[in-house]
Wavefront OBJ file of the C-alpha trace (Angstrom):
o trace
v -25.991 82.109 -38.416
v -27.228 79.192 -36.371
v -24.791 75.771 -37.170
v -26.209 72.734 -38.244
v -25.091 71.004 -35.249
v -27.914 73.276 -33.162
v -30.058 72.523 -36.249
v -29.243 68.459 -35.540
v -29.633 65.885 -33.009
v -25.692 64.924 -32.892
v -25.414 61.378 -34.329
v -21.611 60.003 -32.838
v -22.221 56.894 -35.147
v -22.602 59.168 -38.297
v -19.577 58.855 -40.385
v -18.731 60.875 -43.412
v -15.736 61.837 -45.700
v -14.801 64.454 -43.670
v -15.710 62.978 -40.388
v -16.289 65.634 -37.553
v -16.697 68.402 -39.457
v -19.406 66.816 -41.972
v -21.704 66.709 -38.919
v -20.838 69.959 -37.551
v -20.949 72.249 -40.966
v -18.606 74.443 -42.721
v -18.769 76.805 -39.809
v -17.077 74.022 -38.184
v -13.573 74.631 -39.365
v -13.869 78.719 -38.594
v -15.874 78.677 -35.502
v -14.409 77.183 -32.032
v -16.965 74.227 -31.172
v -17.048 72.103 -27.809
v -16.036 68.338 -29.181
v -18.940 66.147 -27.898
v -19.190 64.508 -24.874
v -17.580 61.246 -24.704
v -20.068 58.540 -23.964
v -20.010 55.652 -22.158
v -20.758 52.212 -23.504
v -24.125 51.159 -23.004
v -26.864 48.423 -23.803
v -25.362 45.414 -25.193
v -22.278 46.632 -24.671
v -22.149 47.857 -21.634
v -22.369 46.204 -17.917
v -26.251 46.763 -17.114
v -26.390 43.637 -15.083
v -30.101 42.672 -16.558
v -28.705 43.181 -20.148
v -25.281 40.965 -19.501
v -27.366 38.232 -17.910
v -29.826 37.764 -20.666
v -26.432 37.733 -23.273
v -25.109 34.694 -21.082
v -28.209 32.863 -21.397
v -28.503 33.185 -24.779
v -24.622 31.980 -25.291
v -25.664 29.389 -23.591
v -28.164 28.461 -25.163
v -26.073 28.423 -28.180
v -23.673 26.401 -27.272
v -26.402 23.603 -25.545
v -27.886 23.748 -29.127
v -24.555 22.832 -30.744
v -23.619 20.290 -28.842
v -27.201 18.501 -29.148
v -26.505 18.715 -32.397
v -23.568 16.848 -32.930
v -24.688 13.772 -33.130
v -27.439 14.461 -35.541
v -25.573 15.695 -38.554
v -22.890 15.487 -40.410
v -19.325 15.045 -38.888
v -17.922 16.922 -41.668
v -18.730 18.382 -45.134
v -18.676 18.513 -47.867
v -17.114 21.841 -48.016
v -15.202 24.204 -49.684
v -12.574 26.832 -49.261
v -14.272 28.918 -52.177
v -17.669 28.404 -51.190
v -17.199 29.386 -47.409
v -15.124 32.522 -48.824
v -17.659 33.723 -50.559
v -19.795 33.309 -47.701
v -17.799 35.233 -45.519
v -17.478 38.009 -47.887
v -18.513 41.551 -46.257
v -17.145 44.508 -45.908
v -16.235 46.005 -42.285
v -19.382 46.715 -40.714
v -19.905 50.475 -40.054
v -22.831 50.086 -37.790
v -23.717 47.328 -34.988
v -26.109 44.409 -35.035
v -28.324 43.575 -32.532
v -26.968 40.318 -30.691
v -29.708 38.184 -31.356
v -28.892 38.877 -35.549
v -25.283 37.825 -35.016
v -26.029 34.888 -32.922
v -28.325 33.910 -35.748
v -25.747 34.302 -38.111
v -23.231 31.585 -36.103
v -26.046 29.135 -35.983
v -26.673 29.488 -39.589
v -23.524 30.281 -41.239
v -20.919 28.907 -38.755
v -22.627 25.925 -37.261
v -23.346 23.888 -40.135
v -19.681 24.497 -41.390
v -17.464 23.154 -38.639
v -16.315 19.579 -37.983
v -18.121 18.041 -35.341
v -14.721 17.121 -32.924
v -17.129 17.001 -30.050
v -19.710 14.433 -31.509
v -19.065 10.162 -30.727
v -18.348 10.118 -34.453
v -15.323 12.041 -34.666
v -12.246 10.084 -34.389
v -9.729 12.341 -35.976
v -6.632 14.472 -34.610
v -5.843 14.979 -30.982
v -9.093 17.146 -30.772
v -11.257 16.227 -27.771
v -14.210 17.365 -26.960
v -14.240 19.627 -24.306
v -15.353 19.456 -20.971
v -18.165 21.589 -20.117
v -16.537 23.082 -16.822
v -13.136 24.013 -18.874
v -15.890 25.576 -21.778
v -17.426 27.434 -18.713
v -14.252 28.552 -17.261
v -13.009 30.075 -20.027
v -15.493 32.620 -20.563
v -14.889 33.686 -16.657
v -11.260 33.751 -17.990
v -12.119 36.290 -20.135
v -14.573 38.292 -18.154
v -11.147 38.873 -15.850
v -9.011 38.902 -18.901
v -6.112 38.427 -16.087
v -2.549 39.569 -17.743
v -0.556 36.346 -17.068
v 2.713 37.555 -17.547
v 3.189 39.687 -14.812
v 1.722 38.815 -10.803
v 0.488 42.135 -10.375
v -1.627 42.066 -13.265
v -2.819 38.232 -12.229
v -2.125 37.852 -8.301
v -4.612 34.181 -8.198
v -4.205 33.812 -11.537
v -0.435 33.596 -11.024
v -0.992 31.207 -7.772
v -3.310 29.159 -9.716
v -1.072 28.385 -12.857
v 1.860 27.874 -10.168
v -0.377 25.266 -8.545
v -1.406 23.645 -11.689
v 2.222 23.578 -12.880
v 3.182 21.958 -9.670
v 0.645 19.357 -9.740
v 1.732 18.077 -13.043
v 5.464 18.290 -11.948
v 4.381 15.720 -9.247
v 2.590 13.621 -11.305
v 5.437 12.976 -14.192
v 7.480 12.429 -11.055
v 10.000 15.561 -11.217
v 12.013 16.904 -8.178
v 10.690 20.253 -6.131
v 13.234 22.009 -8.446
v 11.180 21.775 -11.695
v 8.994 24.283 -13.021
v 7.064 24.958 -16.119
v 4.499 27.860 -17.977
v 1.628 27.147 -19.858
v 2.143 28.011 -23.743
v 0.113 27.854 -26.634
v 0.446 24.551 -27.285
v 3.159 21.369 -27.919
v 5.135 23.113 -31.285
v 5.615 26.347 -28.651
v 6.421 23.764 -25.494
v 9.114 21.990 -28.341
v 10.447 25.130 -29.283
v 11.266 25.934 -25.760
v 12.961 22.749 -24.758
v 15.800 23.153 -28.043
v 16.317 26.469 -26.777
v 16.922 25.188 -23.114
v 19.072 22.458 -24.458
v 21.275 24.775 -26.515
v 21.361 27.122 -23.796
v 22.800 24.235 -21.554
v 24.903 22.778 -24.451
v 26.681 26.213 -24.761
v 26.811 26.713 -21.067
v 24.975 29.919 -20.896
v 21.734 31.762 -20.735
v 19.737 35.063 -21.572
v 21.410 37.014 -18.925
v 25.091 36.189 -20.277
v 24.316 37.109 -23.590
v 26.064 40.500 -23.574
v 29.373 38.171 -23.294
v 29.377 37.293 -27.281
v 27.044 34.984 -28.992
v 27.533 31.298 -29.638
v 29.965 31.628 -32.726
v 30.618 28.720 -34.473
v 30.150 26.456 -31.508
v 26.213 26.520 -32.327
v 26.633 25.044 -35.743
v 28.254 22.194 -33.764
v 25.459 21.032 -32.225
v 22.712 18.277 -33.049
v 19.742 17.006 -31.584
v 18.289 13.390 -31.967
v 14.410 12.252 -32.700
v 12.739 9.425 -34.071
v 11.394 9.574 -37.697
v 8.161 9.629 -36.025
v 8.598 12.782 -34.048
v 6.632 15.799 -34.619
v 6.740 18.531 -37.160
v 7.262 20.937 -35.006
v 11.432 19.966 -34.801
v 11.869 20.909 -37.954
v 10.390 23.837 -37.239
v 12.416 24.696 -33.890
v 15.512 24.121 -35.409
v 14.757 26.898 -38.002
v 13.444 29.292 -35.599
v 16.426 28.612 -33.667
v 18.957 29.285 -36.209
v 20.167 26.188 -36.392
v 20.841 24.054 -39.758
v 17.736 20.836 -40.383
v 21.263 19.123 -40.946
v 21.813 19.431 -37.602
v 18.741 17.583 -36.461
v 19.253 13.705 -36.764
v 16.062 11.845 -37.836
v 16.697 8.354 -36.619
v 14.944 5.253 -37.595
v 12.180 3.415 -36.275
v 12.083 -0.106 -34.750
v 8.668 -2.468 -36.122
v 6.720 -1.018 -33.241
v 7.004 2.561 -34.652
v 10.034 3.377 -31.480
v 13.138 5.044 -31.567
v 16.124 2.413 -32.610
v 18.229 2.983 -30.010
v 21.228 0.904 -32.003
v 20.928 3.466 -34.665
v 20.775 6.288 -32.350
v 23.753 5.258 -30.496
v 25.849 4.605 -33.383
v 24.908 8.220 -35.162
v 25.445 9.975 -31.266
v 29.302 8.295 -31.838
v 29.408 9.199 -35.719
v 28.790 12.795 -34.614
v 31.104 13.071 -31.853
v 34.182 11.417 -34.333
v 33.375 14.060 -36.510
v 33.973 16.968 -34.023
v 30.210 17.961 -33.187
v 28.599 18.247 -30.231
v 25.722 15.744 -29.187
v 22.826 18.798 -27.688
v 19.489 16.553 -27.029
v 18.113 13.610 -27.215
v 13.949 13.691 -27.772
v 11.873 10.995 -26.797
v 8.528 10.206 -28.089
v 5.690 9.768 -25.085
v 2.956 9.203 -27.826
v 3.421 9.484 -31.112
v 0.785 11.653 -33.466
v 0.982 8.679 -36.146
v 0.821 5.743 -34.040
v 0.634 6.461 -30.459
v 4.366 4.630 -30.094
v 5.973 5.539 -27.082
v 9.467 5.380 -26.864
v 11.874 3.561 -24.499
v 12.266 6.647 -22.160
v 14.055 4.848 -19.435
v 17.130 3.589 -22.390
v 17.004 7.466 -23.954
v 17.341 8.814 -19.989
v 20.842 6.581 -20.036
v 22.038 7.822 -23.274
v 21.505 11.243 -22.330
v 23.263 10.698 -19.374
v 26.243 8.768 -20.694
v 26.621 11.104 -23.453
v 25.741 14.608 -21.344
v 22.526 15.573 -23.360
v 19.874 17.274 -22.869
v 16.795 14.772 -22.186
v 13.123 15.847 -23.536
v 10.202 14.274 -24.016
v 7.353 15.524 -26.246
v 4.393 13.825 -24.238
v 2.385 16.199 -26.014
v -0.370 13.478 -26.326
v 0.259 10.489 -24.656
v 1.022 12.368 -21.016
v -2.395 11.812 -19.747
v -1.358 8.108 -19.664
v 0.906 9.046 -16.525
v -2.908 9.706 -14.361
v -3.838 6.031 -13.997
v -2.049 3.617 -12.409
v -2.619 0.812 -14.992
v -0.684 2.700 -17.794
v 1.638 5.175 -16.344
v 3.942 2.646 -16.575
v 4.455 2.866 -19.787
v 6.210 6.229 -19.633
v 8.687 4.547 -17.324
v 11.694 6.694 -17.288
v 9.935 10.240 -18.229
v 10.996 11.524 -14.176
v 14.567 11.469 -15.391
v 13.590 14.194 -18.383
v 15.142 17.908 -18.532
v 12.337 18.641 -19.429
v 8.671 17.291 -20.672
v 5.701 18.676 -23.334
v 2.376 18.030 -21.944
v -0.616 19.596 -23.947
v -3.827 19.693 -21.723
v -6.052 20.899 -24.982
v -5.512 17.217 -25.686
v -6.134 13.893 -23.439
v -6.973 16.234 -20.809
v -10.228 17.128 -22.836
v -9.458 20.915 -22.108
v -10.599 23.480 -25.325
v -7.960 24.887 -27.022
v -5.107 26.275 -26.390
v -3.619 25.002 -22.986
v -0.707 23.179 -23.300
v 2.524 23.345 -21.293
v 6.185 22.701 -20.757
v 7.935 21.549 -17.281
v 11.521 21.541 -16.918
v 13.541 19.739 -13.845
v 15.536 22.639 -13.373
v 13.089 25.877 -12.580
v 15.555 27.953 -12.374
v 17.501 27.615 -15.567
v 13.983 27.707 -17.235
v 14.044 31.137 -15.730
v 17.261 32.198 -16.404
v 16.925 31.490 -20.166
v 14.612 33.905 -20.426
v 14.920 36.528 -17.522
v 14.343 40.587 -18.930
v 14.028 43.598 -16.851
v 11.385 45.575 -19.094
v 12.136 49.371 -17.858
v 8.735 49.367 -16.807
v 8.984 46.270 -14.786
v 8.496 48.491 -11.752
v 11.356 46.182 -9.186
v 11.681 47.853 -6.254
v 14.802 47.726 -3.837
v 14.727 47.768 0.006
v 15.720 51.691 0.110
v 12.958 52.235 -2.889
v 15.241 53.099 -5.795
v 13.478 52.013 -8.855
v 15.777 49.988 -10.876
v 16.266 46.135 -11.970
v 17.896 44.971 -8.522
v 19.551 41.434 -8.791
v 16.615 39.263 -9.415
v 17.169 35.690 -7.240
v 13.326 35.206 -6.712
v 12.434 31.618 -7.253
v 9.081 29.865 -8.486
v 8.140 28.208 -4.569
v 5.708 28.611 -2.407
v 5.476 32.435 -1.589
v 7.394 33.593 -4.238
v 6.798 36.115 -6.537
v 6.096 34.858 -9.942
v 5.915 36.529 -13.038
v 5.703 33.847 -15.970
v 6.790 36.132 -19.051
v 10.533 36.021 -17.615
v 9.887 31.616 -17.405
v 9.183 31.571 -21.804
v 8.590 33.524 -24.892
v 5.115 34.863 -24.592
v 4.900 38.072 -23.378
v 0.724 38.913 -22.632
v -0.566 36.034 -21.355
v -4.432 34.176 -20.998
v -5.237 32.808 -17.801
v -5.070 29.266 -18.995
v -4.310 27.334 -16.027
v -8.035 28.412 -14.849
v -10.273 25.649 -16.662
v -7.555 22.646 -15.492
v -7.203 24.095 -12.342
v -11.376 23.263 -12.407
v -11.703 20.437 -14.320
v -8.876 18.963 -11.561
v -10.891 20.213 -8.494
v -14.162 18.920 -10.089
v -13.034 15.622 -11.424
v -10.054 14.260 -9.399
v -7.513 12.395 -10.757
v -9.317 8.983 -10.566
v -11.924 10.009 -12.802
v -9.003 11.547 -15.239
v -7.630 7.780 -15.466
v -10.842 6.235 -15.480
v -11.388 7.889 -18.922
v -8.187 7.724 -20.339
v -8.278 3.979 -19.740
v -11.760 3.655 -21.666
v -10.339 4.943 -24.260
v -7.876 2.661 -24.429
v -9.620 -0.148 -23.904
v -12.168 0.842 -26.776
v -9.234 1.154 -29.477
v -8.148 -2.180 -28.534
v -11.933 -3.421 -29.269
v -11.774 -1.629 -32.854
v -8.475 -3.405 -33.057
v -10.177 -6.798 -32.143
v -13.007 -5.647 -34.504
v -10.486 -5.050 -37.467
v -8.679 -8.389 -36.473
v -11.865 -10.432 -37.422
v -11.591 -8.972 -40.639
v -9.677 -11.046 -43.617
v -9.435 -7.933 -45.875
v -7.499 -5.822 -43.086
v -4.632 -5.863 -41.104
v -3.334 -3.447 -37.914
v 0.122 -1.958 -38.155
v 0.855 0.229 -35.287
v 1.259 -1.129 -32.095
v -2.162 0.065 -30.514
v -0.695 0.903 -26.987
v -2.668 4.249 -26.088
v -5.846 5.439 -28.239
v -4.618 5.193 -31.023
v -5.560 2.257 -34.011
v -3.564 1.651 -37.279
v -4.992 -0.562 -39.694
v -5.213 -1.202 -43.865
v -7.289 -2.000 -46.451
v -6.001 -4.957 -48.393
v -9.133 -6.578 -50.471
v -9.040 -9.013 -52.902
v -9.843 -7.777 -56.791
v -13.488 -9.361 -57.542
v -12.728 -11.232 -59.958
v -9.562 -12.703 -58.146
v -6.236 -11.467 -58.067
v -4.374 -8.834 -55.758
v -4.435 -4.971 -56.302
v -0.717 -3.788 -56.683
v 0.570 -1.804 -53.112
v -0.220 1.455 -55.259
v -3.842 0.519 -56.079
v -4.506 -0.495 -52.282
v -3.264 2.771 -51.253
v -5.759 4.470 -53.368
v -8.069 1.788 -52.046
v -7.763 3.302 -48.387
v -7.765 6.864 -49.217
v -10.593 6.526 -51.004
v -12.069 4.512 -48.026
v -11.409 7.332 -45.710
v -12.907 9.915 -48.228
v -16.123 8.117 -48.797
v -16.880 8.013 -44.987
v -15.946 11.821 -44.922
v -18.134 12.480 -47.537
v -21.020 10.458 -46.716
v -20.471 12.220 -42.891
v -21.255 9.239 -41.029
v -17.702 9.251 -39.170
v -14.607 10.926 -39.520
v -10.553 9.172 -39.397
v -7.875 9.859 -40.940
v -5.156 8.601 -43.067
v -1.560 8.487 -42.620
v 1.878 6.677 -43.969
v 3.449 3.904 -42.378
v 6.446 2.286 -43.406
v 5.971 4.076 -47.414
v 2.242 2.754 -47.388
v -1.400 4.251 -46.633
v -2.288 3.210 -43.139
v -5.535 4.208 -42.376
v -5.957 5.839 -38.481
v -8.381 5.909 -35.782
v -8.112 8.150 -32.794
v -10.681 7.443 -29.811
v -10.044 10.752 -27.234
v -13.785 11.594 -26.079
v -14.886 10.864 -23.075
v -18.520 10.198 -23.956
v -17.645 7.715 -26.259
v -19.031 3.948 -25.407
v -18.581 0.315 -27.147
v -21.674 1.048 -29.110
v -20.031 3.969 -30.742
v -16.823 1.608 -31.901
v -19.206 -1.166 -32.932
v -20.947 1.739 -35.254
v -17.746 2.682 -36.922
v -16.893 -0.716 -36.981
v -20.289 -0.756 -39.067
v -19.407 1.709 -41.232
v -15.775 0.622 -42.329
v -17.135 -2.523 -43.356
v -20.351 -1.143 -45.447
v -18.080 1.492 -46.872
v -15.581 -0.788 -48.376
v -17.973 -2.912 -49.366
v -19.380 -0.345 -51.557
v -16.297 0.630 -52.853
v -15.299 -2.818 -54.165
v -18.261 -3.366 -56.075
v -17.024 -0.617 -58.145
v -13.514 -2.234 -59.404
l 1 2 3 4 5 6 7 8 9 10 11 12 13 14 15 16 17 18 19 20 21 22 23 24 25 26 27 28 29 30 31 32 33 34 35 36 37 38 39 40 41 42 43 44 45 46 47 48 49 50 51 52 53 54 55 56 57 58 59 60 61 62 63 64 65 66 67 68 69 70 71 72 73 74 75 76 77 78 79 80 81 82 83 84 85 86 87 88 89 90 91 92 93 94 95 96 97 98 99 100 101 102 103 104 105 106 107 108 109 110 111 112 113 114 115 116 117 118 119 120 121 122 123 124 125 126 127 128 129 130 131 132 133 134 135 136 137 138 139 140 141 142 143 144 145 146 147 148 149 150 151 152 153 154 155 156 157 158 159 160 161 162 163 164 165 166 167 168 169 170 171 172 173 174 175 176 177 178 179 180 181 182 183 184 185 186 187 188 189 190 191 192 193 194 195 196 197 198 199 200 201 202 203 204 205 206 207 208 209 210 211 212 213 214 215 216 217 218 219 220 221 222 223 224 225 226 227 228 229 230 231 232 233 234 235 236 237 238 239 240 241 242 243 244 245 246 247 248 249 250 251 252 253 254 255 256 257 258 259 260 261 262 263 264 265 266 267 268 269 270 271 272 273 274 275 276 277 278 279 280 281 282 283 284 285 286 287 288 289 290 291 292 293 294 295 296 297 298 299 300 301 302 303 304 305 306 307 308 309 310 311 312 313 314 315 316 317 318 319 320 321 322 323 324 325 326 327 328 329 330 331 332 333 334 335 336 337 338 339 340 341 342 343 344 345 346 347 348 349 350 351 352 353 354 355 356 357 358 359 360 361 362 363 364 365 366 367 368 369 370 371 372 373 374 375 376 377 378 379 380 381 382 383 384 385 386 387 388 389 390 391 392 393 394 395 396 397 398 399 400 401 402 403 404 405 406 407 408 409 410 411 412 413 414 415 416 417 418 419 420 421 422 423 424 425 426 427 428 429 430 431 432 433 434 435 436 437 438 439 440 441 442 443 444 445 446 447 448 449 450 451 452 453 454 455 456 457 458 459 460 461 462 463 464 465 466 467 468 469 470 471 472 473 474 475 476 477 478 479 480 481 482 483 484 485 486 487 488 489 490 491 492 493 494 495 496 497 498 499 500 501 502 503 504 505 506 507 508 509 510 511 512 513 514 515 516 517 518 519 520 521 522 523 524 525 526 527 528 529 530 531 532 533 534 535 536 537 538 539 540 541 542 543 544
């Protein structure tokens, strides 16, 4: 009896509920059959050099297309979680698409439902828009898809993100003993700090663990940060076993800054009480307000009372490339270590962003394994984890997962390494400095206006301002009514999709918040928000 599989053309794509064997017949399960030959991937999938260079030009073409686009639609919505649910309802595909269907499908269905960070209108979160080079470099990122964490996997890639680490070591002023890693991002980079200053509060490190764990001396500890500091504390000192008790949220001075008074006085509080001051945090740009703290006064504290010193610069560390404002992190050179996200005023894509600590070695030592199949060799070539004393300088053998908690590792450092070898620094601080300069002509713009008033103190890109109209008919709106005034201001120009800013709180009250972090951006493009603030509220008092 001939099988159905000579009867057949064999179809490896043909799926059934009992798989193989539907294909191959009930003779299948009695009769010995050769499995079939495993294929290759081909076509689309594949690496015919015709076929892979046609794919690229259409991804290109995409991505030209969306970025023409931006600034002739909407910035954002409306839209809804239900409604692009729904959308993306589908069961797992059991056979391919052509490319040129699925690239259809992003222009159609994922496109038009995105917020436009790239376009001149967008003046939201810490969301650039990305340099073509860095866009460019990551897909040759992933066409090596270079294992970071270990050198052999990533020889260049290794040397690269060394480099890259070292040239941003220079530029925040740190001795030839600091190091760093790229991570995911500032909460990762924040994380990583606490741990480094416990590790140095309890005078020891990953390698001593095996002596006993930190006891009750942990619980001891506490950590300082202004009220303005980033969510991403709280989360650390979770993730870190440690109580939220034990992180001190100090008050603000009227510029949005650390009170150093305050701090001092709850440092000496704690100490009377029998804990253990761990780290003091200093703000080098704050999300709400763009405040930066007084960095050299926190440096002197830390010092005087033997803490840890970081500074989340997560945002406002790009100020440190030009000349003009670098000064205003004066006293970041004396951190223990320093957050510095790239994916932000370094107009990289996400995620790049990064840690550097002034001591590379205890960076290293806080998180130093010997994975059995870590493949150390000694001189006589026993294969076991010798005593590891390899450093981070030049010529040494780096492999970043023992330097932080990722394990598998994207070649990051790649599209800074670029944008740094095809901009230079000058042109870095040429932009950063324009966008300065046009917050502080919004914040001129808002000054001419009688109906609102700037709160923060405007020092990097950010601009803090507030509604406060009049009632029509005469009269003032109660503080409650103009803080429904403003978010409803800032939801009427997200709605309408002519711009898009955010709200925030300041002092208890609705502060409305403007973000200029684009390169592209011009005086036109603050004279049209300007434009649109004004006919917006307009609108919106002709209704109460």
């Amino acid at each position: 009896m001939e099988s159905k599989r000579n009867q057949e053309q064999w179809n490896p794509d043909k799926r059934g509920p009992k798989g193989f064997a539907a294909q191959m017949g009930d003779e299948a399960s009695s009769e010995p059959q050769s499995p079939p030959r495993p294929q290759p991937a081909g076509g689309e999938h594949g690496m015919d050099e015709a076929v892979v260079r046609e794919m690229g030009y259409q991804f290109v073409d995409m991505i030209v297309e969306y970025w023409k686009g931006l600034e002739g639609r909407r910035v954002y919505g409306p839209l809804s979680p239900v409604g692009l649910d729904e959308m993306f309802k589908e069961s797992l595909p059991e056979q391919g698409a052509p490319l040129a269907e699925v690239l259809q499908e992003v222009r159609t269905r994922v496109f038009p439902n995105t917020m436009a960070i790239g376009s001149r209108r967008y003046f939201g979160m810490m969301n650039p828009a990305p340099m073509p080079v860095a866009v460019f470099a990551e897909a040759l990122a992933s066409a090596m898809n270079q294992n970071v964490a270990s050198w052999r996997h990533a020889p260049s890639g290794t040397a690269i993100e060394k480099r890259v680490i070292r040239w941003l070591c220079d530029l925040f002023g740190l001795p030839e003993t600091s190091f760093g890693t790229f991570v995911s991002g500032g909460s990762l980079a924040n994380i990583t700090a606490l741990k480094l200053a416990i590790n140095r509060a309890l005078g020891r490190h990953l390698s001593q663990m095996d002596r006993g764990g930190p006891g009750q001396d942990i619980a001891k500890l506490v950590f300082y940060v202004s009220s303005q500091g980033h969510y991403s504390f709280d989360k650390a000192v979770d993730m870190l076993g440690i109580g939220r008790n034990q992180l001190r949220k100090i008050p603000q001075d009227d510029i949005f800054r650390i009170d150093l008074r305050f701090l001092e006085e709850s440092i000496q509080a704690d100490m009377a009480a029998g804990r253990k001051p761990a780290c003091i945090i200093g703000i080098g740009g704050s999300t709400n307000t763009g405040s930066i703290d007084k960095l050299d006064k926190l440096a002197e504290l830390a010092r005087r009372y033997d803490c840890w010193f970081h500074v989340d610069a997560a945002y406002g560390g790009a100020v440190i490339l030009s000349e003009m404002y670098g000064p205003m992190l004066r006293g970041i050179d004396q951190a223990d270590s320093i957050t510095v996200d790239p994916h932000k005023w370094f107009y990289m894509p996400f995620s790049a962003g990064g840690i550097l600590v002034r001591d590379g070695d205890f960076l290293r030592q806080s998180f130093l394994v010997h994975p059995e199949y870590y493949m150390e060799k000694t001189s006589d070539g026993a294969e076991e984890p010798p005593e590891d004393r390899r450093g981070f300088h030049l010529g040494d053998k780096v492999n970043f997962f023992q330097y932080g908690v990722q394990g598998s590792r994207r070649l990051n450092a790649l599209k800074l390494w670029m944008a740094f070898k095809m901009v230079g620094r000058r042109q870095y601080a040429a932009w950063v400095e324009k966008d300065i300069e046009l917050a502080r002509i919004l914040a001129a713009r808002i000054r001419r206006q009688d109906d609102f008033q700037i709160l923060g103190p405007n020092t990097l890109g950010i601009c803090n301002f507030r509604w406060q109209p009049q009632r029509p008919g005469g009269g003032s709106f109660t503080p409650e009514e103009t803080d429904q005034l403003n978010r409803e201001l800032q939801e009427t120009v997200e709605n309408d999709g002519d711009a898009w800013f955010s709200y925030t709180m300041l002092n208890g009250r609705v502060a409305l918040r403007v973000n200029v972090e684009n390169r592209c951006m011009g005086q036109s493009d603050i004279e049209r928000l300007m434009t649109v603030i004004r006919r917006t509220a307009d609108r919106i008092l002709t209704t109460k």
